[in-house]
N, C-alpha and C positions, 0 to 999 in steps of 0.2 A: 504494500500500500504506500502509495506516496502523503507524505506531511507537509505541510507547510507551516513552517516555525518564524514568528516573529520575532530576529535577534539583534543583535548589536553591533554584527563583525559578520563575516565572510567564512568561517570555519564551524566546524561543528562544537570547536572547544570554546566558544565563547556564549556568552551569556545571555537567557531567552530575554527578549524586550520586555517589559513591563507594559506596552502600550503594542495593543493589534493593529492600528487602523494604522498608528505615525509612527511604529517600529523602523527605525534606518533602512534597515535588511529582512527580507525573506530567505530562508533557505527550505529548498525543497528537499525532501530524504525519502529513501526508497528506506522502509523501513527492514527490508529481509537482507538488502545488499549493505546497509546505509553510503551507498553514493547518494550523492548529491549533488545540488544545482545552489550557486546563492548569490544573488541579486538587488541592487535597490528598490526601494520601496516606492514606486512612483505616486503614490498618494500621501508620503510620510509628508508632505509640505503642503497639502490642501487645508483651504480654509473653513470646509466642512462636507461632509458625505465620505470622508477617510476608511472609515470601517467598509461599508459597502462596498466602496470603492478598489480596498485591499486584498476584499473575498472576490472579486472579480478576477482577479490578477492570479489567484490561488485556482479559482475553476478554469481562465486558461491556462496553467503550467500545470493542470490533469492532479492535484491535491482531492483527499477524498478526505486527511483530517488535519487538523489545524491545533496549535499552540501557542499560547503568549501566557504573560504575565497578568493579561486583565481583559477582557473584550468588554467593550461598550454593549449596551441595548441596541443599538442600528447592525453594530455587526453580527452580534448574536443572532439577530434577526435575518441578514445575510446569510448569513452560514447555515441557518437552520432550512431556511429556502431553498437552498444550492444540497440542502442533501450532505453537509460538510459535518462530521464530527468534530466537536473540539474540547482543549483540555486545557486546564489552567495551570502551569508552572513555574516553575524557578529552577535555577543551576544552570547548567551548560546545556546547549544545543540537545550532544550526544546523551546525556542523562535525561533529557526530558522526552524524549524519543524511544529511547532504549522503555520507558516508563511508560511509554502510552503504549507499546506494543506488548509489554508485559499484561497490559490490562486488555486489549482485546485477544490475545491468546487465552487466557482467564475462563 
């Protein structure tokens, strides 16, 4: 399954964003391989519709679940739309990933 993690850097060793919509970085992860893809966040500097806008970005790059530090109510409401699972974290990229696959193996 691919993720889509809202983080702070370009690596998987770096730390999940606290913010979904205005996270720096997305990184996409293949959660069985964890390859990965990671990207600017082309909604991180909008002046509002961020969250929606970020799940957009997440349903083109073929994401089925999602992670950050916080999702707003517009994106939860995105994500839930788009069919997108997501999960609230902290710690690095790799931990927070390795965690959501632990729980849908579960």
């Amino acid at each position: 399954m691919k993720i889509g993690v809202a983080a702070m850097g370009e690596s998987l060793d770096v730390q999940v964003s606290g913010q979904f919509g205005r996270c720096p970085y997305f990184i996409i992860v293949d959660t069985e391989t964890l390859d990965f893809e990671a990207f600017p966040n082309p909604a991180g500097q909008m002046s509002g519709g961020a969250g929606p806008a970020a799940v957009q970005e997440l349903v083109q790059h073929g994401a089925k679940g999602a992670i950050a530090g916080r999702v707003g109510p517009k994106a939860e409401q995105a994500l839930m739309a788009a069919g997108i699972q997501f999960s609230v974290a902290t710690g690095t990229v790799r931990e927070a990933v390795l965690g959501f696959s632990q729980k849908e193996s579960s």
